[in-house]
N, C-alpha and C positions, 0 to 999 in steps of 0.2 A: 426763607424763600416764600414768596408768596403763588397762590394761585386760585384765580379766580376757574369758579365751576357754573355750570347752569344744572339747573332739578326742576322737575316739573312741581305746579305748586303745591301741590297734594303733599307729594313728599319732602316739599319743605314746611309747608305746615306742620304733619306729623315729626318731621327731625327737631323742630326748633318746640314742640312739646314734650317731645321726651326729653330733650337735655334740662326745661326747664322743671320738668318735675325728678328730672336728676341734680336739681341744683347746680348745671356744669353749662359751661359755654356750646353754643352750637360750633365751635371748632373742637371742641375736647371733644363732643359726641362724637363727629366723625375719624378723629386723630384713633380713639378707640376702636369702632365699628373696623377701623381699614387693620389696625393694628390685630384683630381677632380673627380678621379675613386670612392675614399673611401668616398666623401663628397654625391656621386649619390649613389651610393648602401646605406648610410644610410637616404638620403632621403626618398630612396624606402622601404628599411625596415620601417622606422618611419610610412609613407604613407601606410603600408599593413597591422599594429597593428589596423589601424584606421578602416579598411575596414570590411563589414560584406556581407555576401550572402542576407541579407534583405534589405540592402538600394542600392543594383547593382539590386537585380530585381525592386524595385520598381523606378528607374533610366531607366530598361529595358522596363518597364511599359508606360511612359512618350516619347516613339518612338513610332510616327503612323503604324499602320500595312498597308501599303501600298508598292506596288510594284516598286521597286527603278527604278532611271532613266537609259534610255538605255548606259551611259555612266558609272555605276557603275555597272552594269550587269557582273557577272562571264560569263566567255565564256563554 
């Protein structure tokens, strides 16, 4: 299957430099980049099936109620 894509030039400059100093075609760089998208977005799915509102608060629970240090302070 083929399919044609548009990219602004920028990043196809930078895409068609990294594949060449990966030694790999500017299709294998993308065939990978998209293949590492699909394997993180089902990690995160798998990882949210797992998750409940009962075990984040009581995760939230096990944080001191204490006044954070002045270097994590919102301004």
């Amino acid at each position: 299957m083929a399919l044609t894509i548009s990219l602004p030039d920028e990043i196809l400059r930078k895409a068609e430099e990294l594949a060449a100093s990966e030694q790999i075609s500017l299709e294998e760089l993308v065939v990978a980049a998209l293949s590492e998208q699909f394997a993180g977005a089902e990690y995160l799915r798998r990882r949210g099936e797992r998750a409940s509102a009962e075990r984040f608060r009581a995760a939230l629970d096990q944080i001191p109620d204490t006044e954070p240090e002045p270097c994590d302070r919102l301004p």
